[in-house]
C-alpha positions in Angstrom: -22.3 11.0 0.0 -18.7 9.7 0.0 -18.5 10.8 -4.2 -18.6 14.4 -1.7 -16.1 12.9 0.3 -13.6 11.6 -1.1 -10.9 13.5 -3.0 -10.8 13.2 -6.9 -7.4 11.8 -6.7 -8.4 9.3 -4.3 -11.5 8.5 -6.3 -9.5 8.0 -9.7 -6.8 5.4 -7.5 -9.5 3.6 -6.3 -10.8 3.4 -10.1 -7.9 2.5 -11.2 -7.2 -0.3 -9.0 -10.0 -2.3 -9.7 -9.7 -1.4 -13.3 -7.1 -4.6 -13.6 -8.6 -8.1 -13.5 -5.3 -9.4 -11.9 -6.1 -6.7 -8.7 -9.1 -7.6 -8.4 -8.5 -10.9 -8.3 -5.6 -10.4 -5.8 -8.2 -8.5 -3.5 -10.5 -10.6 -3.3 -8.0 -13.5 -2.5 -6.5 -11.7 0.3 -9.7 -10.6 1.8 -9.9 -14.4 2.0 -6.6 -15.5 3.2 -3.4 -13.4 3.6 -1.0 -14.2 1.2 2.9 -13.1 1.2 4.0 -11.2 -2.4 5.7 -14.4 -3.8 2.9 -16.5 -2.5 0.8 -14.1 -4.5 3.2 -14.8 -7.4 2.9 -17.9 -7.7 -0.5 -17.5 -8.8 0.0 -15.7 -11.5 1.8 -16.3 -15.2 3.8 -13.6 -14.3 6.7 -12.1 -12.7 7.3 -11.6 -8.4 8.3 -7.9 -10.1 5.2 -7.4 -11.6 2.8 -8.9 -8.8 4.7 -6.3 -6.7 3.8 -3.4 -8.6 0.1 -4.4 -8.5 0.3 -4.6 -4.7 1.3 -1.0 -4.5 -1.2 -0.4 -6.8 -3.9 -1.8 -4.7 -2.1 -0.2 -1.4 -2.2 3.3 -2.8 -5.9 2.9 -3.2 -6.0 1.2 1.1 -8.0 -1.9 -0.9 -4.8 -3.9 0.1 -2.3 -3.4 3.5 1.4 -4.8 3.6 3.1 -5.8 7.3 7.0 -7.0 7.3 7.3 -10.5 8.9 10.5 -11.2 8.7 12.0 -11.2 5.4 8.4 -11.4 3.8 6.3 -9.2 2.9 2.4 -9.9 4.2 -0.5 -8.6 2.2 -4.0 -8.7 3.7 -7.4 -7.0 2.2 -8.4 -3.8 3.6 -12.2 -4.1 4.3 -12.5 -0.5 5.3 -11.0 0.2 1.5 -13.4 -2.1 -0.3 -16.4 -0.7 1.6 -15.3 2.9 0.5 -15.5 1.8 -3.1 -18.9 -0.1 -2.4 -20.1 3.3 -0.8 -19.2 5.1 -4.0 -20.4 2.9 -6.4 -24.0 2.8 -4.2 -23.6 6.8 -4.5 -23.4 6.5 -8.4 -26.1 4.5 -8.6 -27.9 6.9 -6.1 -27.7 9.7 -8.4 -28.2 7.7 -12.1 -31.7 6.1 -10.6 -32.8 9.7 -9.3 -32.2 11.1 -13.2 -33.9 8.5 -14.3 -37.1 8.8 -11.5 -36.8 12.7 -13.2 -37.1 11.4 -16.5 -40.1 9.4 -15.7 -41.4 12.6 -13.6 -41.0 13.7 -17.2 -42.4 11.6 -19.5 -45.6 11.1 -16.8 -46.4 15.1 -17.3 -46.3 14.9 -20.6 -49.0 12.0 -20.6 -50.9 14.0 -18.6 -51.2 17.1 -20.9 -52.3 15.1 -23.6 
């Protein structure tokens, strides 16, 4: 299960990455399309500062990967990163439907008695 695999602190960047709309929305345009940091900013009603600190957000948790061309700085999705979260989100829902087969386990013994 990668919720065994992956450290909590690793877990709780990755959580917190795709807790902002605006990184999310940068992910999933890079996984498109790379996009240099002020290409990125000029997406967004806000600064080339700000989109920055997102990015390093997002690179902290390997959704997102910077590369130096030149005076730019490239940032491209990191598939690997964004099937890591998939694979824990698919592990939380692993263990939430096996409670709730239990609780039906449950429920169906209790029908039974009566």
């Amino acid at each position: 299960m990668v919720v065994e695999t992956l450290r909590q602190d690793e877990v709780d960047r990755l959580f917190q990455a795709l807790a902002d709309a605006t990184r999310r929305d940068i992910v999933a345009r890079v996984l498109v399309a790379e996009y240099s940091v002020s290409g990125l900013a000029e997406q967004y009603d806000m600064s080339f500062a700000a989109v920055q600190k997102h990015v390093a957000v997002l690179e902290r948790a390997s959704l997102v990967s910077k590369e130096k061309r030149g005076r730019e700085q490239i940032v491209r999705g990191e598939v690997d990163g964004v099937q890591r979260a998939r694979r824990l989100l698919d592990d939380y829902e692993r263990i939430w439907r096996q409670r709730v087969d239990r609780i039906e386990d449950i429920l169906g013994e209790d029908e039974d008695r009566t």
